[in-house]
Legacy VTK file of the C-alpha trace (Angstrom):
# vtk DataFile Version 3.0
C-alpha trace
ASCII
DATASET POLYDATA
POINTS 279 float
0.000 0.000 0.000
1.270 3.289 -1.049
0.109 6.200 0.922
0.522 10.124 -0.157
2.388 11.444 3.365
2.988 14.998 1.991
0.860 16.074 -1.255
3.297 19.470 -2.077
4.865 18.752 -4.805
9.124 19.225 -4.685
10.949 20.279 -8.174
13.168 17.720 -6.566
12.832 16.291 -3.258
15.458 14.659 -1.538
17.387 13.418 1.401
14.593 12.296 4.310
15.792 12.235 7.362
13.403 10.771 10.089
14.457 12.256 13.775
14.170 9.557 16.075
14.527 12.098 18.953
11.477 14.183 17.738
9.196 10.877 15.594
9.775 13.498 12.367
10.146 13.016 9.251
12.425 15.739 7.652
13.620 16.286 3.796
14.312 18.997 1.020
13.620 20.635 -2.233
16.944 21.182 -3.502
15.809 23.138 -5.910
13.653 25.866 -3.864
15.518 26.052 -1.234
13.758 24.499 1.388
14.158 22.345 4.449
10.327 20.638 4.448
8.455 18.617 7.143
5.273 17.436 8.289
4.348 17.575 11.876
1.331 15.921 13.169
-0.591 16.835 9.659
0.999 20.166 9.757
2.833 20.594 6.746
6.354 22.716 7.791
9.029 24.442 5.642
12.267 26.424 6.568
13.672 28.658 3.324
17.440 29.069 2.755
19.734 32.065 0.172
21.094 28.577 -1.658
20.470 24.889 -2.226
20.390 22.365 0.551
20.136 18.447 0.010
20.555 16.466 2.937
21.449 16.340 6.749
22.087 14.815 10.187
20.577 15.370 13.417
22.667 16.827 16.425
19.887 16.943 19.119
16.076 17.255 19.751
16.545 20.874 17.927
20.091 20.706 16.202
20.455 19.664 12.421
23.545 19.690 10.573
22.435 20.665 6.744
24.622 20.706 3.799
24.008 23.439 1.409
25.957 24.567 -1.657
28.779 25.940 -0.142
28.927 24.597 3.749
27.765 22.348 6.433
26.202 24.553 9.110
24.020 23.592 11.626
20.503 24.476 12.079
18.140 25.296 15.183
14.561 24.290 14.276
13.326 26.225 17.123
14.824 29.620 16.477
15.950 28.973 13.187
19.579 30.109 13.740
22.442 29.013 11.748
25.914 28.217 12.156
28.759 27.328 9.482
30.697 24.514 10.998
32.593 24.515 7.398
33.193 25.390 4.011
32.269 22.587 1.423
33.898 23.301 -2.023
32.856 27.174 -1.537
35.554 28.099 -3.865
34.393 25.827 -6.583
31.067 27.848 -8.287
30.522 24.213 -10.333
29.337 22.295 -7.511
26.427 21.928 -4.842
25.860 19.647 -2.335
23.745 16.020 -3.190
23.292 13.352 -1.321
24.409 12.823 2.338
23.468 10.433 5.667
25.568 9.788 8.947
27.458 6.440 9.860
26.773 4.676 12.438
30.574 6.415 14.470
28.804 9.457 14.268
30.459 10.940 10.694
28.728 12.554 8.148
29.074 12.075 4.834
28.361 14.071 1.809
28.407 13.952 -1.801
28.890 17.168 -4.515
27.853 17.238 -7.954
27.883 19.927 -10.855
24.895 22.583 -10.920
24.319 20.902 -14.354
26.262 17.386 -13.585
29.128 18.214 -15.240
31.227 15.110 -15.807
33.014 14.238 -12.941
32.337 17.542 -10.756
31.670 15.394 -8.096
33.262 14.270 -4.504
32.249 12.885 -1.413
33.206 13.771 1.529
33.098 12.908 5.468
32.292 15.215 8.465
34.218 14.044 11.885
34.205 15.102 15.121
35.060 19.020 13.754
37.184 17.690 10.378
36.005 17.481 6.967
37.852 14.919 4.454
37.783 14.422 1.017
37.099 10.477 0.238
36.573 10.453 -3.146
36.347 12.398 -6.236
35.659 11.941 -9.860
32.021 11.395 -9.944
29.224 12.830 -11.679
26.188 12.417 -9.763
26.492 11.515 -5.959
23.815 9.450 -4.450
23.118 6.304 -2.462
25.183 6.951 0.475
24.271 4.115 3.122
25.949 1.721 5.557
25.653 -1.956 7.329
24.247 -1.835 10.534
27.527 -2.926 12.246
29.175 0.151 10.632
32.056 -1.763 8.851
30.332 -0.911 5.307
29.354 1.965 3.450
27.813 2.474 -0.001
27.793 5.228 -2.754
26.956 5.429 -6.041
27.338 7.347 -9.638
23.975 7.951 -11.115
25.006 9.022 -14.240
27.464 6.172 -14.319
24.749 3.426 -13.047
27.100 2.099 -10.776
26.805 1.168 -6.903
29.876 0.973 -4.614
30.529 -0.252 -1.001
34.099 -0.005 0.610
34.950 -1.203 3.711
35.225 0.890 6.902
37.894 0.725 9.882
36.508 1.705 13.450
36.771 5.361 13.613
34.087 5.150 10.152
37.070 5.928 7.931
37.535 4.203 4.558
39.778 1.401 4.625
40.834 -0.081 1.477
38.973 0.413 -2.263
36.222 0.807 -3.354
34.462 -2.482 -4.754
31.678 -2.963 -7.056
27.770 -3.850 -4.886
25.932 -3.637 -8.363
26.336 -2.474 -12.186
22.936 -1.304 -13.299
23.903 -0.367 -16.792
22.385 -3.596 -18.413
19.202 -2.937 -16.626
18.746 0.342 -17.935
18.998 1.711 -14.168
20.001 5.004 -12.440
20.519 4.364 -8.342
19.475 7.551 -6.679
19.043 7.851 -2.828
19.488 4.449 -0.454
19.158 3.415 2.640
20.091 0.133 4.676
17.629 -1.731 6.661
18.606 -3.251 10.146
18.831 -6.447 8.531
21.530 -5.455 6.116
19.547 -5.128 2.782
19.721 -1.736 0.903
16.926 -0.081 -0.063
17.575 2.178 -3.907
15.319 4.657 -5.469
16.011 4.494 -9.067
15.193 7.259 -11.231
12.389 7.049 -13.607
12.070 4.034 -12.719
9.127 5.002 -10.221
10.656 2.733 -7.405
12.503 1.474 -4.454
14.648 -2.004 -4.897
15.819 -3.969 -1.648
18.697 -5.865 -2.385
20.683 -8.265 0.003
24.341 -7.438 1.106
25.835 -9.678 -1.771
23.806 -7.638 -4.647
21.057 -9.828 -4.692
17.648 -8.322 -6.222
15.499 -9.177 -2.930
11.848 -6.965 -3.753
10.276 -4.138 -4.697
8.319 -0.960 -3.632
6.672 0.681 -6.777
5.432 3.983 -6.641
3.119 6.227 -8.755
5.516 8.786 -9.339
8.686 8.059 -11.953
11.035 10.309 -10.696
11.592 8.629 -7.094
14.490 10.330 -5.554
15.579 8.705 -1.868
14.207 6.268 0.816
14.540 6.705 4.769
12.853 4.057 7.171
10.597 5.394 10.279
7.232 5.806 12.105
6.793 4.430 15.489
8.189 1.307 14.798
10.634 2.164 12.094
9.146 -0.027 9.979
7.433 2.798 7.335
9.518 3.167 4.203
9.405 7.111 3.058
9.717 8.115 -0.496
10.761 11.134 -1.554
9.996 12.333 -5.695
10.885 14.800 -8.160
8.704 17.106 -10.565
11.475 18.296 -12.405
11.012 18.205 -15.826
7.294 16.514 -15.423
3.928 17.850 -15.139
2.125 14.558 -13.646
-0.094 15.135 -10.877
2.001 12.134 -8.582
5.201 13.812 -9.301
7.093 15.510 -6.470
5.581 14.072 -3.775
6.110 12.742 -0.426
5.301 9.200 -0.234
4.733 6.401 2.646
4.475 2.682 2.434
4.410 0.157 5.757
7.125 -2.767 4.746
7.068 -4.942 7.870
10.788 -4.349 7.647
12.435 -2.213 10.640
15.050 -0.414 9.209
17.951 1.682 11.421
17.654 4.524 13.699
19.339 7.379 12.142
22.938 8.007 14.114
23.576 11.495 15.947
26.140 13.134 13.995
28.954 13.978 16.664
30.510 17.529 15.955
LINES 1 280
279 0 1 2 3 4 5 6 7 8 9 10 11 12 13 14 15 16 17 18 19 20 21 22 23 24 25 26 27 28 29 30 31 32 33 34 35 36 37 38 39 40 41 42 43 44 45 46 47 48 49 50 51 52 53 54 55 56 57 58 59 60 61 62 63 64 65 66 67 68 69 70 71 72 73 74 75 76 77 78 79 80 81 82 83 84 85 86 87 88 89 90 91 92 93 94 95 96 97 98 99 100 101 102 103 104 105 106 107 108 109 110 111 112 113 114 115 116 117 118 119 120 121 122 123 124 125 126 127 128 129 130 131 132 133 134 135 136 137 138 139 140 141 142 143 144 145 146 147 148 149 150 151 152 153 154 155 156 157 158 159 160 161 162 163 164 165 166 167 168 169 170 171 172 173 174 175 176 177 178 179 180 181 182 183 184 185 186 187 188 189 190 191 192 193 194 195 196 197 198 199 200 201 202 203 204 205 206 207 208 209 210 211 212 213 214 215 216 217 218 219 220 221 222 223 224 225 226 227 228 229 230 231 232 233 234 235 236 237 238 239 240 241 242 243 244 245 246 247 248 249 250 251 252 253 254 255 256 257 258 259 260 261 262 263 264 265 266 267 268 269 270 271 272 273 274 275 276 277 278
């Protein structure tokens, strides 16, 4: 069953966050600006000078957001802000894309070009005050995920229909190469936005494809969530029992009357609590 959680329609949502401090699900419109939200039925929305895409939460009020040009945290009672730091503010190619804390507390986040130029792109990680470049060379950022024991993280290249996992030491740093999870290119598939359940299988919105795929921790196509809007964007697991897969969608481009919307679906699947990012 696929419910409509939030009927305003996003020129490109992205990155939901649910608070498990606050039982709130949180996500963007890159492309107006906007931190959104839905509280109770109430629909919510925060408005920013540039793009944001994604964040972490701090506390009960605190959010780190990634915008264009920094990661600055966010009070969503007074609505003050804070630059914690610069992220590629000297490049006037790139904004921020896709992002999600590991389970040590480290945020990561992924650039891409304004108009994906060809590899634009990096990702980064946010640390306990530090902010490291991972990896560069990509187009499109997206899919940024983990294992549940914290020893694996994912990314991918949308534009190069690729999905990646590397191996993580400890501290949440890479360790190693990256290694290929899954080569969509034969399947005609772009991986957008995942997100890992607590049993280890990854959960991809694939764009225009108008859905989520779970697949196991060796690749493995394990199911399906299809949606009525094409452009589905990025997945996050909550609700009381974390077991209700949100969907966020895209009207860019479109003029459909599903596009760009929020979307809900119960899986009988509990997925991961969202980590506190530690500054």
């Amino acid at each position: 069953m696929i419910d409509v959680f939030d009927d305003r329609r996003c020129e490109l949502g992205e990155g939901p966050l649910w608070h498990p401090e606050r039982g709130q699900l949180f996500w963007f419109d890159i492309l107006n600006k906007r931190l959104m939200s839905n509280e109770n039925g109430t629909p919510k929305s925060w408005q920013f000078d540039e793009y944001v895409s994604a964040a972490g939460w701090v506390s009960k009020t605190e959010l780190l957001i990634a915008s264009a040009s920094m990661l600055f945290l966010f009070d969503l009672e007074t609505t003050a802000s804070r630059k914690l730091t610069d992220l590629e503010a000297d490049n006037p190619v790139t904004r921020s894309n896709d992002g999600r804390a590991d389970p040590q507390g480290g945020f990561w986040i992924g650039t891409m070009g304004f108009n994906a130029e060809p590899g634009a792109g990096s990702i980064y990680r946010y640390y306990k005050g530090e902010l490291r470049k991972l990896f560069g060379d990509i187009t499109i950022t997206n899919a940024i995920c983990f294992s549940p024991d914290g020893r694996t993280a994912y990314f991918a290249d949308t534009h190069r229909q690729l999905l990646q996992q590397i191996a993580l030491d400890e501290d949440g740093w890479p360790a190693g190469t990256p290694a290929l999870f899954r080569d969509f290119s034969e399947e005609g598939l772009f991986p957008d936005g995942a997100v890992v359940d607590s049993q280890g299988f990854m959960w991809n919105a694939q764009w225009s494809a108008g859905r989520v795929a779970r697949y196991a921790p060796d690749g493995g196509f394990a199911g399906e969530v299809c949606l009525p809007a094409s452009q589905t964007t990025c997945p996050a697991f909550g609700g009381p029992d974390m077991q209700t897969l949100f969907v966020t969608s895209a009207a860019l481009d479109l003029s459909g009357e599903p596009d760009g919307k929020t979307w809900s679906s119960p899986t009988g699947i509990r997925g991961q609590a969202e980590p506190r990012v530690i500054l």
